[in-house]
Each structure stands twice: as structure tokens, then as C-alpha cells.
C-alpha positions as CSV (number, residue, x, y, z in Angstrom):
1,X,-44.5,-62.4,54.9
2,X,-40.6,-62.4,55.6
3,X,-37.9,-60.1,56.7
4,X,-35.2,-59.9,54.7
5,X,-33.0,-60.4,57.4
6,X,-34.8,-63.4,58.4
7,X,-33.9,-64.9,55.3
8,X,-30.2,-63.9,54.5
9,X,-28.3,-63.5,57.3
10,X,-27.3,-59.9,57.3
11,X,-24.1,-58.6,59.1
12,X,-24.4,-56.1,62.2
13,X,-21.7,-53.8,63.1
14,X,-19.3,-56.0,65.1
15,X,-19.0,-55.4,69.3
16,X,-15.5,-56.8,69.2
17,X,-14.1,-54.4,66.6
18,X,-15.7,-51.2,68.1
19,X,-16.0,-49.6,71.4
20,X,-20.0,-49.1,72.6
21,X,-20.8,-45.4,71.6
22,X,-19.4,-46.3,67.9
23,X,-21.5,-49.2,67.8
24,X,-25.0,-46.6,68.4
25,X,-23.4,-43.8,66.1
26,X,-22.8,-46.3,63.4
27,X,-26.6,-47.3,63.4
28,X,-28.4,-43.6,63.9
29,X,-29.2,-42.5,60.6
30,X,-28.0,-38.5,60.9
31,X,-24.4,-39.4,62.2
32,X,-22.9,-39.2,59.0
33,X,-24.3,-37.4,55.8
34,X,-24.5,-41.1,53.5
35,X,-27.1,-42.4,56.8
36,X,-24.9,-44.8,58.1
37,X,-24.6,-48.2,58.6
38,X,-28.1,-49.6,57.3
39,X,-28.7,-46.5,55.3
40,X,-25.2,-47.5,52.5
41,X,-25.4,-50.2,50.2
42,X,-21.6,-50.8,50.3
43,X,-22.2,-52.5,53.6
44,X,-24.9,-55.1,52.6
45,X,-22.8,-55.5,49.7
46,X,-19.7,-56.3,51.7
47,X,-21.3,-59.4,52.9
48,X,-19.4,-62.7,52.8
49,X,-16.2,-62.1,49.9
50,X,-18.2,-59.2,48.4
51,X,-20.8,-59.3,45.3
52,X,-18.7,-59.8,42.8
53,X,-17.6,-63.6,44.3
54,X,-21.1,-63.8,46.5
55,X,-23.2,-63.4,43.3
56,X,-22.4,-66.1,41.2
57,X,-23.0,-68.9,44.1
58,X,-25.8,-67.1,45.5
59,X,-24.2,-65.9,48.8
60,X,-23.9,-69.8,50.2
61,X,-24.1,-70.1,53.6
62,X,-25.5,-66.5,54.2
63,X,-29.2,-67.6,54.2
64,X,-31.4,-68.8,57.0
65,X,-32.0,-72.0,55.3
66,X,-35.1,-72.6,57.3
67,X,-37.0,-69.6,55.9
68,X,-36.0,-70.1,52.4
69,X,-37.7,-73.7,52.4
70,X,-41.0,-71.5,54.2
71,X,-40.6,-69.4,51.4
72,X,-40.5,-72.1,48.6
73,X,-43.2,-73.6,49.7
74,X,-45.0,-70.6,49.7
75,X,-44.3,-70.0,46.4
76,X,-45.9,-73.3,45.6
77,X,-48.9,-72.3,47.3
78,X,-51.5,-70.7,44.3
79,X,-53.4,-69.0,46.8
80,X,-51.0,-67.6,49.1
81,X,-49.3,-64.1,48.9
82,X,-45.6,-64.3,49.2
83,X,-44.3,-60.4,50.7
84,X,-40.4,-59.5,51.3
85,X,-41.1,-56.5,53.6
86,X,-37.9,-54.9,54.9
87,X,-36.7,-51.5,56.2
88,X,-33.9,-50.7,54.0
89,X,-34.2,-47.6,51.5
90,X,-36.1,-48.3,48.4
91,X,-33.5,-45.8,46.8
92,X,-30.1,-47.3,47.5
93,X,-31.1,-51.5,48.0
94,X,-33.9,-52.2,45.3
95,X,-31.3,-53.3,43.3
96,X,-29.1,-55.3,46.0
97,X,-31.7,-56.8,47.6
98,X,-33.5,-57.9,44.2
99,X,-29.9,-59.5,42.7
100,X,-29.7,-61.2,46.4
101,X,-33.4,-62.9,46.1
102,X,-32.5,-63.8,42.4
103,X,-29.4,-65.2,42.6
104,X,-31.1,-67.4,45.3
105,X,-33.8,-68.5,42.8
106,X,-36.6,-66.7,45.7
107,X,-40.1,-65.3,44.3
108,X,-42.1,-63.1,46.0
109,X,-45.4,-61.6,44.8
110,X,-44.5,-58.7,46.6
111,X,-41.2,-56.8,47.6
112,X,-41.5,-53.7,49.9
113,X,-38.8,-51.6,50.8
114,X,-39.2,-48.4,53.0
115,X,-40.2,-45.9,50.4
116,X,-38.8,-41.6,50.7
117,X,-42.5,-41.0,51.5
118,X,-45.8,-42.8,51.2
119,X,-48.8,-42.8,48.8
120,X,-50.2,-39.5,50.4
121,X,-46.4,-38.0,50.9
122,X,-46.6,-39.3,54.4
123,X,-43.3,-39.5,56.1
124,X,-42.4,-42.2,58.5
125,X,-41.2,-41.9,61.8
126,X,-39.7,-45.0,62.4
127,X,-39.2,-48.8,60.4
128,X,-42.5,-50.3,62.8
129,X,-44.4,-46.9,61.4
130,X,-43.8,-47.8,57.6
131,X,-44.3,-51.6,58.3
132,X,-47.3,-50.9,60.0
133,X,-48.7,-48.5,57.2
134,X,-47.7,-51.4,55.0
135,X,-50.1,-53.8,56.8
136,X,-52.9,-52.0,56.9
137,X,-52.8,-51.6,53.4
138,X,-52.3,-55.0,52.9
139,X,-55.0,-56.4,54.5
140,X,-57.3,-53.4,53.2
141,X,-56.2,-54.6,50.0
142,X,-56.2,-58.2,49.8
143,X,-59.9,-58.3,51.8
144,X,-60.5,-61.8,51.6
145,X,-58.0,-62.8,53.0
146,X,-58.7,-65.2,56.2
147,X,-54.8,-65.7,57.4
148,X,-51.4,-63.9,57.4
149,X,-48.1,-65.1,58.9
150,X,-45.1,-62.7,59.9
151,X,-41.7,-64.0,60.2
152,X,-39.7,-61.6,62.8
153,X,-36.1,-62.3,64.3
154,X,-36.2,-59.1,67.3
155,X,-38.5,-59.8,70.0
156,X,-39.8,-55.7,70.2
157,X,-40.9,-56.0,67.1
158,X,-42.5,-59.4,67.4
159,X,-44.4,-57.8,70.7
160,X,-45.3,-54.5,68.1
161,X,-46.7,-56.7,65.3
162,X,-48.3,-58.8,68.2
163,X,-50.1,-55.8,69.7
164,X,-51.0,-54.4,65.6
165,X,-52.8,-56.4,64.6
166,X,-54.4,-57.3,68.3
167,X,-55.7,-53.7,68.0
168,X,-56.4,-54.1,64.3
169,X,-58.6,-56.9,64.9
170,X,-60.3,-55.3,68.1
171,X,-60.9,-51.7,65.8
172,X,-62.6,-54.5,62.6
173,X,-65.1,-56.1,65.4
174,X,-66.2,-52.3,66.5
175,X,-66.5,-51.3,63.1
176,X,-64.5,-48.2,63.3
177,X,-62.6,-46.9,60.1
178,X,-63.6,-50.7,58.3
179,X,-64.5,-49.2,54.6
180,X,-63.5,-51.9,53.4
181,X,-66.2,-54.0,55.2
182,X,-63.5,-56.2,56.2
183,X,-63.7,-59.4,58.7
184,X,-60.9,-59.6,61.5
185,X,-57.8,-61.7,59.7
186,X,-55.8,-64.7,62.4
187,X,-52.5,-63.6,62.4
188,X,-49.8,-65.0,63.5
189,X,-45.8,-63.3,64.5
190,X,-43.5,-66.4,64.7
191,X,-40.1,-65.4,66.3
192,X,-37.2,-66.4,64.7
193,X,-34.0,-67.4,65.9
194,X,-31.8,-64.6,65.6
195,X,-28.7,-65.4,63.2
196,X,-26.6,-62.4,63.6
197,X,-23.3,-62.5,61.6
198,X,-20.4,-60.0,61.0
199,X,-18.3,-58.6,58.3
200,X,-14.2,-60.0,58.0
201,X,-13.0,-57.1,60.2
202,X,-11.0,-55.7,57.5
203,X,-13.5,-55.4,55.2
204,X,-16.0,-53.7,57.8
205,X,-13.2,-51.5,59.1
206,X,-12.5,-50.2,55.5
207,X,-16.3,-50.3,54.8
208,X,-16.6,-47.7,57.4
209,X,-13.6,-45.7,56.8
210,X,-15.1,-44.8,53.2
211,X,-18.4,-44.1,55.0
212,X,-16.3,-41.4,56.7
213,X,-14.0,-40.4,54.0
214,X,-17.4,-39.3,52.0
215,X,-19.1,-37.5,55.0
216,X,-15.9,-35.4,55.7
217,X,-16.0,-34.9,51.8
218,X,-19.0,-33.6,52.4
219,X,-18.4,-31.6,55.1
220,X,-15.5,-29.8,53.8
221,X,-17.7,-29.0,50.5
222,X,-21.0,-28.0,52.7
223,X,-18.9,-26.0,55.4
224,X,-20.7,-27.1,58.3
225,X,-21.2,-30.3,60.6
226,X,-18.3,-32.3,62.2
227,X,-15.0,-34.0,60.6
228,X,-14.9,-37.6,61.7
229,X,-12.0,-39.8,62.2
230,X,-11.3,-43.4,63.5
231,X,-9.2,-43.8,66.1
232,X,-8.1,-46.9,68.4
233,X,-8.2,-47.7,72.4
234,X,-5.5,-49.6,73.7
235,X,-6.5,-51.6,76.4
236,X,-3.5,-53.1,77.2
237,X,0.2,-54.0,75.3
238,X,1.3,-57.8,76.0
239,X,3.0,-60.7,74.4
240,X,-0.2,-62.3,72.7
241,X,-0.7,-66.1,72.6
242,X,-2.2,-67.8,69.8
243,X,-5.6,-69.8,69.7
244,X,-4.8,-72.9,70.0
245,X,-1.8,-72.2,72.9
246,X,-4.5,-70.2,74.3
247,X,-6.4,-73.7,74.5
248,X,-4.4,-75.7,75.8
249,X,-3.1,-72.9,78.6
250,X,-7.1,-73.5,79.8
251,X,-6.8,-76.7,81.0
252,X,-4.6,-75.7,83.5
253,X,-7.3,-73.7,84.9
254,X,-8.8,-76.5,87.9
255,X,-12.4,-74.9,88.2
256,X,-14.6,-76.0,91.0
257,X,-17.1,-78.8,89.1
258,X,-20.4,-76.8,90.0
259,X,-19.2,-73.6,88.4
260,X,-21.4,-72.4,86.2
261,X,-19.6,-70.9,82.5
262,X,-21.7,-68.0,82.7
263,X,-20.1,-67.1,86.0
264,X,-16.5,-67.1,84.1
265,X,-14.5,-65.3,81.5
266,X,-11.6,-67.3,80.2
267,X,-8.4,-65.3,78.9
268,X,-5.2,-67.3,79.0
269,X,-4.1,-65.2,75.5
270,X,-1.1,-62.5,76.9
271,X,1.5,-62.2,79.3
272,X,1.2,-58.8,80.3
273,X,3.5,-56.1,79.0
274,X,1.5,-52.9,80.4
275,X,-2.1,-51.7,80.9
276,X,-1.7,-49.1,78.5
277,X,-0.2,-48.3,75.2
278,X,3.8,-49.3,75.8
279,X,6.5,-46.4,75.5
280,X,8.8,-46.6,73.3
281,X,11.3,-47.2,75.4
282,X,9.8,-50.4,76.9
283,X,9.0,-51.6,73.4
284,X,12.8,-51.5,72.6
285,X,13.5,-53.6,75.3
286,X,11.1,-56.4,74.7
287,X,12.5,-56.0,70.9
288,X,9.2,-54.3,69.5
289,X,5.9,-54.5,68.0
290,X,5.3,-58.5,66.5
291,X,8.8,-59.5,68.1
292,X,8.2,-63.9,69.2
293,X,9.1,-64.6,72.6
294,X,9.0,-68.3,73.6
295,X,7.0,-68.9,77.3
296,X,7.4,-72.1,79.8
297,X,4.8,-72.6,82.5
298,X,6.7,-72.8,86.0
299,X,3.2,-73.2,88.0
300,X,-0.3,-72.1,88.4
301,X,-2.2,-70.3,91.7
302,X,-5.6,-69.5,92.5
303,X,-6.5,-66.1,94.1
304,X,-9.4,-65.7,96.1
305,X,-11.7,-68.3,94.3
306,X,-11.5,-65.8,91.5
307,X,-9.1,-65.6,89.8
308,X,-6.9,-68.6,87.9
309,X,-3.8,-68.0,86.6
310,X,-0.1,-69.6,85.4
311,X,3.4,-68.0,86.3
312,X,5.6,-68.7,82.9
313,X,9.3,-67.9,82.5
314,X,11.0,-67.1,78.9
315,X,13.0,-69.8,76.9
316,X,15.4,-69.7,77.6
317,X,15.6,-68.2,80.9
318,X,18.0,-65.3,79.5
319,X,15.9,-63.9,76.8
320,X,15.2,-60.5,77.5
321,X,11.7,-59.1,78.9
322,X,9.3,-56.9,80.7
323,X,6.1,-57.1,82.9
324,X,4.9,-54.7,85.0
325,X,3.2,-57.9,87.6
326,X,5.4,-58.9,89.8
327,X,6.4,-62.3,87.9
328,X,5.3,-63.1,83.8
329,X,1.8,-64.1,84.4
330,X,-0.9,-66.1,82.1
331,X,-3.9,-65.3,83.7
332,X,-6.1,-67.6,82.6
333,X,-9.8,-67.9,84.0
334,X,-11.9,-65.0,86.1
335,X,-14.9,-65.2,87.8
336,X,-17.2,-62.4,88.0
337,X,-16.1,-59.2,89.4
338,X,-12.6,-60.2,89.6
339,X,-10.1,-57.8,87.8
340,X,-6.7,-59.0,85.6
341,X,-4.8,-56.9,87.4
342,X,-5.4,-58.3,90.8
343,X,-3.4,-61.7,89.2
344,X,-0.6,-59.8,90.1
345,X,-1.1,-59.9,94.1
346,X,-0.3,-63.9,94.1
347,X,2.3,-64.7,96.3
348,X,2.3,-68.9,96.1
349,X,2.6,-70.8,93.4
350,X,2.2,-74.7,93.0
351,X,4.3,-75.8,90.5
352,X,3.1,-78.2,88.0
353,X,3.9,-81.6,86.8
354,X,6.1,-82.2,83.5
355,X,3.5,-82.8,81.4
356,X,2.2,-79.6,82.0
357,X,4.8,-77.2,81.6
358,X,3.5,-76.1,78.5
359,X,6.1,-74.3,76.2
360,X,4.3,-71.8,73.9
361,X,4.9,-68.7,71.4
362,X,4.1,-65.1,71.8
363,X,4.0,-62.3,70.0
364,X,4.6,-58.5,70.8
365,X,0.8,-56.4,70.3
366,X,-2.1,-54.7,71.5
367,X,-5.4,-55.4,72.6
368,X,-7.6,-52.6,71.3
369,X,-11.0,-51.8,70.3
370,X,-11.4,-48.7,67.4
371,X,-14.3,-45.7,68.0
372,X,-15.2,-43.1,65.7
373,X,-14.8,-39.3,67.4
374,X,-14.5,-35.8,66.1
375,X,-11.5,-35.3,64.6
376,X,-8.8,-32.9,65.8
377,X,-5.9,-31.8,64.4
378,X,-4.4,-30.8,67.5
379,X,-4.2,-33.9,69.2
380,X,-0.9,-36.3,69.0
381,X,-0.5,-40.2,68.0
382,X,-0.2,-41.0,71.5
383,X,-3.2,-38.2,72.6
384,X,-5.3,-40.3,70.2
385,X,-5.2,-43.6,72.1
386,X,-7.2,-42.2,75.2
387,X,-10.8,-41.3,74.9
388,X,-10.7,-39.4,78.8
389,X,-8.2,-36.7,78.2
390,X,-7.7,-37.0,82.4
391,X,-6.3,-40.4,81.8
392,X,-4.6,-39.5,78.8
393,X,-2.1,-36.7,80.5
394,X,-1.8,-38.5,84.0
395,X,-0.6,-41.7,81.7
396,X,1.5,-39.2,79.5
397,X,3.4,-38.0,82.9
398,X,3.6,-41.4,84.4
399,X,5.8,-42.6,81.3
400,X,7.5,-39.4,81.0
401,X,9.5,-40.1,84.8
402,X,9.5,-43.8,84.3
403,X,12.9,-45.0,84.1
404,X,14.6,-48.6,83.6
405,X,17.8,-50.5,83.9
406,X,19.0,-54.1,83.5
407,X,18.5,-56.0,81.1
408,X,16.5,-59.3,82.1
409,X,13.7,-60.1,83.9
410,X,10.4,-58.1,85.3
411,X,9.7,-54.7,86.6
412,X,9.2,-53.9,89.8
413,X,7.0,-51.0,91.3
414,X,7.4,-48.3,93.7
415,X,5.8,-45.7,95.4
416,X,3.1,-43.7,94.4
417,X,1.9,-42.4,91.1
418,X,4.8,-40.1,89.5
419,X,7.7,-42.2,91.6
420,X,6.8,-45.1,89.7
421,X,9.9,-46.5,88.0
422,X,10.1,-49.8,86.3
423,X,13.7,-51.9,87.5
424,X,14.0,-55.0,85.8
425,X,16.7,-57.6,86.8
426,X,18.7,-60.6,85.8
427,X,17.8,-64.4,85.5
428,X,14.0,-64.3,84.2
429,X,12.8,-65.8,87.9
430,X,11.8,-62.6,89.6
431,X,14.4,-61.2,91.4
432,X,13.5,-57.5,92.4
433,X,9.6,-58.1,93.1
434,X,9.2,-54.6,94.6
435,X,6.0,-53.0,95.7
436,X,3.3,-52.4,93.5
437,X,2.6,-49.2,94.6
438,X,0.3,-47.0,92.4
439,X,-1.0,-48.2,89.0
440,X,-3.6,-46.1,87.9
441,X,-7.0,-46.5,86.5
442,X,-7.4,-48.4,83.0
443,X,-9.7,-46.1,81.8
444,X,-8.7,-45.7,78.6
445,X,-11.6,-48.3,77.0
446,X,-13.6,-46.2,74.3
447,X,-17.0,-47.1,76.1
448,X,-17.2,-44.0,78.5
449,X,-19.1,-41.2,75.9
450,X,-22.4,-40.3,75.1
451,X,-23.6,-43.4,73.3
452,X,-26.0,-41.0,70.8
453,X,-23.0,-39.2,69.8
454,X,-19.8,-41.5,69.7
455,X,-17.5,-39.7,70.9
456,X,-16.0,-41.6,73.9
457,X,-15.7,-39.2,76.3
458,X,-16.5,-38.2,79.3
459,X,-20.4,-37.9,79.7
460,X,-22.8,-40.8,80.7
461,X,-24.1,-43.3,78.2
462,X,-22.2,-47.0,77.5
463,X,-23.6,-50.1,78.4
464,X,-24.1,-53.4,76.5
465,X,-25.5,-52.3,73.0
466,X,-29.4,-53.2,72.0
467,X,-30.1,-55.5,69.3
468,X,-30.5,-53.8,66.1
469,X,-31.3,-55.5,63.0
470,X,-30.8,-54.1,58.9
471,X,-34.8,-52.9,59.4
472,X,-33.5,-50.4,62.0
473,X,-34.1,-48.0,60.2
474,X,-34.3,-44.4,61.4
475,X,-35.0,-45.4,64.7
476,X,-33.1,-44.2,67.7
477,X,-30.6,-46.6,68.8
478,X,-29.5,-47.8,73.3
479,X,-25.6,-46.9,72.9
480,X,-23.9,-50.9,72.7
481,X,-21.2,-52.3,73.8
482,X,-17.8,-52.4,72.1
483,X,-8.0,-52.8,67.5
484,X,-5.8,-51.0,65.3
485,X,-4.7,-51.7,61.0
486,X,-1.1,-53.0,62.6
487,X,1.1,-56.2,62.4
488,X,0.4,-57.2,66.6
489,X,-3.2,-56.0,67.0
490,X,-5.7,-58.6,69.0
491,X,-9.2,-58.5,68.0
492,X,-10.8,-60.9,70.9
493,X,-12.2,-63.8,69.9
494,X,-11.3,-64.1,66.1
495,X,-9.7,-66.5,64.4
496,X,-6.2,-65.9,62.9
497,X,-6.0,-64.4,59.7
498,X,-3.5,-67.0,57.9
499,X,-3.1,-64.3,54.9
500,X,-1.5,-60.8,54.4
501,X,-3.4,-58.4,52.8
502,X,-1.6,-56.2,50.4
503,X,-3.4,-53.2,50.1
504,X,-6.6,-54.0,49.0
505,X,-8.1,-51.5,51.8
506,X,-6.2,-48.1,50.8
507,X,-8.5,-45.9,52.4
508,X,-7.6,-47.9,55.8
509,X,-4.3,-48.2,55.2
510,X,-4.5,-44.5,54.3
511,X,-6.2,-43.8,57.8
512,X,-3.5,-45.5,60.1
513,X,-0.3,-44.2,57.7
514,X,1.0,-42.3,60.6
515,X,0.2,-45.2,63.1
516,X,2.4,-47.3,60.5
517,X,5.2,-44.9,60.7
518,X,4.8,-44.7,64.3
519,X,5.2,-48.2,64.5
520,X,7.9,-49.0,62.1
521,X,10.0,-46.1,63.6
522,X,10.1,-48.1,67.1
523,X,11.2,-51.2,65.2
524,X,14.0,-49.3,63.3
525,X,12.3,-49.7,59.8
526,X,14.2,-47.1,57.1
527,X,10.8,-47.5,55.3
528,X,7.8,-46.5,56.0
529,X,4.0,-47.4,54.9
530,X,4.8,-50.7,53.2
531,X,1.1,-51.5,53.1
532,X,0.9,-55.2,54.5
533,X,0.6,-57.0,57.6
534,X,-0.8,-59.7,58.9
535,X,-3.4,-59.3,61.8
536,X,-3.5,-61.5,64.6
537,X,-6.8,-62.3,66.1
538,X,-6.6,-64.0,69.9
């Protein structure tokens, strides 16, 4: 008996496209009125290019190739029962699910999905309930039966299954409720390896915005429950380095040779701009969102035994820009503990050979992460960015009294928290270091709500998000862990998209209209919502 998840490899809501609260409101089934993420067949549809180019080569390279050859041969085997059991609604995936196993050319005897209510009207209080119920009446069913094997990828439920049919057994050799006269059966769980995949990001952003566009549909029609709306954290606006720059920047980073990976976190993809969403005003110096600005490493320092990090001037030395560290910094490598922002304390540099003064391209964005919250018309473009409203005001007076002048080089800062203005100066070498005075706390990182409930804000909840697989069904959900639809957004760890794509996502592109026009309006763009951009992933 197999999972269906154990034998396609089904995508989960990704940690690097959402903050942690979203992640545990998009998997709890009465968040939004269609269920949610493993209650809508659009999702499981979505998987790979989509059904209508999955179909037709049976979603290659989607499967868990190990369990369709276990299933195979169990198909050969005449006296062996061949179940799919899984926890997605009978209602909404019998159909998916049985083009998915065709397609592949997959038999079973038996395909169970989680029914609206059982044989006697029972209802089910969670996916291990119904599979349970399931079991029972299999073996009750199928009495002569001397053997059953279940395939499971999440180690709770391998444990649960474990201790079912533990207790089974035990309840068979007391003869209590055994109508059946039935012997004990050897069952075995085998755990397998867990092949969790995700969605393109566009695709599972837009997948999600229709999921909301239909709740708030049916709010509006209903006249109760809660609007939703996707909105995005800025965690910080830089000049964002490519993969492969990104790289080679790491082998500048000379780690001691007994340090562990697990002990590190390697960057090396931005030269700071700000640890916030950038004014306007700082973005028309540094010439805008997806402006290029060409980088030359001058030298590389390590602080503390924590931190590793190059200094880098522009190219050439005149071209205009901004930092708020004390010189343009690459911080490359951090131990455990350390903090970014601390990169900006190093005083010494060693200056590197020729060979490694690396010249390499950057472009004007944002790192961000998107949640889903309450919607509210009250609040502005910029209110939007910051889940703490706290954060969001102090922020909103610290750039209101921020003032530049100049036109080359880095900012400097002094004093304390509303005396904080930026200076920049000529020559690109870091005249003007200043004191660093004040910066604030970088708060503004989506993960600080009530994970239950999404909303990012100021209650307890967070933390790294539980496993959950497709069979998660109706069961409550740890709140997880963990970018905006715009032409300079980083999504960590991805890829680059080498594509545009021209609309094919309207309900997103319809979400983040007024993030476009905010946008283009800071280039200097007449027009507005053109509809296309090009998403860079670092």
C-alpha cells in the first residue's frame, strides 16, 4: 500500500517564497473558504508546466521512481493487493489523481481517497483517523491475509501506523472486537525518503492569489469572515549579484579547514543599499529599481571569526552610489549567530592579489519574502511592507528626516535614531566614514504573527515550519518558517529565470498593479502596468 505522495513527488508550499505564519495558514483547512492548499485541485494540477503539458509525458521526472518499480511489481504479483491510500478529497482529486496514475501506466486494485464521511456517516478528525478507519477495514476485509506493507515518507505518521497496527495485533491475540475471527497480520511501515519539491514561484504565487481572489469572492457574497490580501516583506534593498558571480565571490571566503558547513551560511549575493525598503529618494540616486552597477573587489577581512566579507568599489570609481555600511561591502560567509550588519564594523582590510579582484554585475532589488494578512484598505503601499506596525512608523520617520548631498560614494551615519542623515561623498573610496550611530531593528521579516492565523503581527508563534505532506489533511499545522511580482525581486536560493513572462498570471499581475505603478513612478516610466518583467532569483 502507497501514498500518493510517496509515488509522485507532490509540491509543498515553498519556505523561500513565503514568510512562516503564511506557510501554516496556507495548509489549515478553514483559512480560506476553497480549504486551502491541499484541499484545491488547481495546486496539484500546477505541478511541473501544468496538466495540459504534464499529461501527455506522464509528469516525467515528478515520480519517485523507486516506488513506481515497487508498485509494478506488485502489480505483477496475482496474489497481492495493490492500494493507493491518500488524504486528498475524494470530491475535488478523484479525477486528478486517477489521470496522474494513468498517464503513468500505474494499476492499483484499490484507490482510497478521504471520503465527506464514512460508511456509517462517521466524520474524521484528522488524515491518520480516516487512514486508520481505512485499515481496519481492510484487514477485516481481506481476512486471510498473512502480510501488509505501508510505504510512508513523514516519520509521525510512520511512528502512528507503527503503533496501529502494534495495538491492532495486541487487541486480535486478546480476542477483543475480532468478529471476523481474524489472526494477527506482520506488518511492516518502511520510511521513505522524503522528496519534497516546489511549484515555479510564479506559478504557486498566482496559484494562491486565485485561491484568495475566490475566498474574498466569497466573502463579499456571504457577508462575513475576513478579506485576505498578499502582501510582501522587504528585508533589505541592495545591488543584487547573480549566481554564478555569487560563486565565484565565495572562494574568497578563507574558512578555517575544520569548519563544519552546518555551522555557516554563505551570502556573497548584494552589496547593501538599506535594511529596509529604499526611499524614493535614495533610489533616484542609485538610478532605480533593476538599474546594473559594475563592482571590483579592493580586499577582503574577517571579523571576529564570524563573519567573512569583501570591500568592492564601483567601475569605474566615479559611478554614482549608496550604502549605508561604512564602505560597499560583499559580505560573504557567516558563522552562526553572527549578524550582516555587524560586516559593517570592519576597520582593516587586506587587499587581495590581481587575480582576485573579481569584477562583477549588479542589479538594483529587493530581498523579500510575501505573507498573506487581513486586508485593509486603510493602509498605504509603503504601510504594507511592514508586518509590526511599531517598526513600520519608526522606519516611516527615520526616512522622513533623512537627508543627502553629494553625489558619489557611501553614506555615512550620525547620531541617534531621528538625527540620522545619510552624506555621501566623492571618489567611490570612502571618504566621509562617519559614525554609525543608531540603525534600528530589522524587524520587518513577516515571521513574527500568530502562526494559526497568518497574519504577521505582533503575537507569539514563528519558528521553522513542520513537515507537512499532500495527506495533511485537516490536521492542525506548527506555524513554518518563511519577494514581490517586480523586475529586481530576490527569491533566495533560486535559479534565474532566463524568460519574461507576459502576462500569463493576470490575477498576480492584477494583485501588485499599484506596486507596478509604484515602481515605475520612481524610474520615471510615463506608463504604467506594462505586464512583464523578468524575476531575478539569487
Amino acid at each position: 500500500m502507497v501514498n500518493s505522495k510517496q509515488a509522485a513527488s507532490i509540491p509543498l508550499p515553498n519556505p523561500k517564497l513565503w514568510n512562516g505564519p503564511t506557510i501554516g495558514f496556507l495548509q489549515t483547512q478553514d483559512t480560506f473558504a476553497s480549504g486551502g492548499w491541499w484541499h484545491d485541485a488547481r495546486i496539484l494540477g500546477a505541478t511541473g508546466e501544468g496538466i495540459e503539458k504534464e499529461e501527455p509525458r506522464a509528469w516525467k521526472g515528478w515520480w519517485n521512481e523507486r516506488i513506481v518499480e515497487l508498485i509494478q511489481l506488485s502489480m505483477e504479483q496475482k496474489d497481492a493487493l495493490t492500494v493507493l491510500l491518500t488524504g486528498r478529497a475524494e470530491p475535488a482529486f478523484a479525477e486528478l489523481i486517477n489521470r496522474m496514475v494513468t498517464a503513468k501506466g500505474l494499476e492499483f486494485d484499490l484507490m482510497s481517497l478521504k471520503p465527506v464521511s464514512g460508511p456509517n456517516n462517521e466524520r474524521f478528525s484528522s488524515t491518520m483517523n480516516f487512514k486508520q478507519a481505512f485499515l481496519e477495514s481492510l484487514t477485516e476485509t481481506y481476512k486471510n491475509a498473512d502480510e501488509i506493507r505501508v510505504y510512508e515518507d513523514r516519520p509521525r505518521h510512520v511512528k502512528a501506523f507503527r503503533d496501529y497496527f502494534t495495538l491492532y495485533n495486541t487487541r486480535l491475540q486478546n480476542n477483543m472486537g475480532n468478529p471476523h475471527n481474524r489472526s494477527p497480520i506482520l506488518a511492516e511501515v518502511i520510511q521513505v525518503a522524503d522528496g519534497t519539491t516546489q511549484l515555479d514561484p510564479i506559478v504557486e504565487t498566482a496559484e494562491v492569489q486565485r485561491l484568495i481572489n475566490d475566498h474574498n469572492t466569497h466573502v463579499t457574497k456571504a457577508r462575513r469572515g475576513t478579506r485576505l490580501q498578499i502582501k510582501k516583506t522587504v528585508f533589505y534593498t541592495g545591488y543584487l549579484i547573480s549566481n554564478a558571480d555569487t560563486q565565484k565571490l565565495l572562494t574568497l571566503a578563507q574558512l578555517p579547514p575544520n569548519m563544519p558547513d552546518t555551522e555557516m551560511k554563505f551570502l556573497a549575493n548584494n552589496v547593501l543599499i538599506t535594511p529596509r525598503p529604499c526611499p524614493e529618494s535614495i533610489l533616484e540616486k542609485v538610478g532605480g529599481m533593476g538599474s546594473k552597477t559594475t563592482w571590483e573587489v579592493t580586499g577582503t577581512a574577517v571579523y571576529e571569526s564570524k563573519i567573512w566579507a569583501a570591500s568592492v568599489r564601483p567601475v569605474p570609481e566615479t559611478k554614482k552610489y549608496y550604502t549605508e555600511n561604512p564602505t560597499p561591502i560583499v559580505v560573504l560567509a557567516l558563522r552562526k549567530g553572527a549578524r550582516p550588519i555587524d560586516a559593517g564594523k570592519i576597520q582593516n582590510w587586506q587587499p587581495v592579489s590581481p587575480e582576485k579582484q573579481f569584477v562583477f554585475e549588479s542589479t538594483v532589488g529587493e530581498k523579500v519574502l510575501l505573507r498573506i494578512e487581513e486586508e485593509n484598505p486603510t493602509e498605504n503601499e509603503y504601510e504594507s511592507l511592514f508586518p509590526n506596525k511599531t517598526f513600520k512608523r519608526k522606519h516611516e520617520d527615520e526616512n522622513e528626516t533623512r537627508q543627502s548631498s553629494g553625489s558619489h560614494g557611501n553614506g555615512g551615519h550620525g547620531g541617534g535614531r531621528n538625527n540620522n542623515n545619510q552624506k555621501e561623498n566623492h571618489g567611490g573610496r570612502g571618504n566621509g566614514r562617519g559614525n554609525r550611530g543608531n540603525r534600528g531593528n530589522n524587524n520587518g521579516r513577516g515571521g513574527r504573527g500568530n502562526g494559526g492565523r497568518g497574519r504577521g503581527g505582533r503575537g507569539g508563534g514563528g519558528g521553522h515550519h513542520g513537515y507537512r505532506s499532500l495527506d495533511d489533511v485537516g490536521e492542525k499545522n506548527n506555524a513554518g518558517t518563511t519577494p514581490s511580482y517586480n523586475a529586481a525581486v530576490a527569491y533566495e536560493d533560486f535559479p534565474p529565470l532566463q524568460k519574461n513572462y507576459q502576462t500569463p498570471q493576470q490575477l498576480v499581475q492584477a494583485q501588485f498593479q499599484q506596486y507596478h505603478q509604484y515602481q515605475q513612478s520612481m524610474q520615471g516610466k510615463a506608463a504604467k502596468g506594462s505586464g512583464s518583467g523578468e524575476l531575478q532569483y539569487n
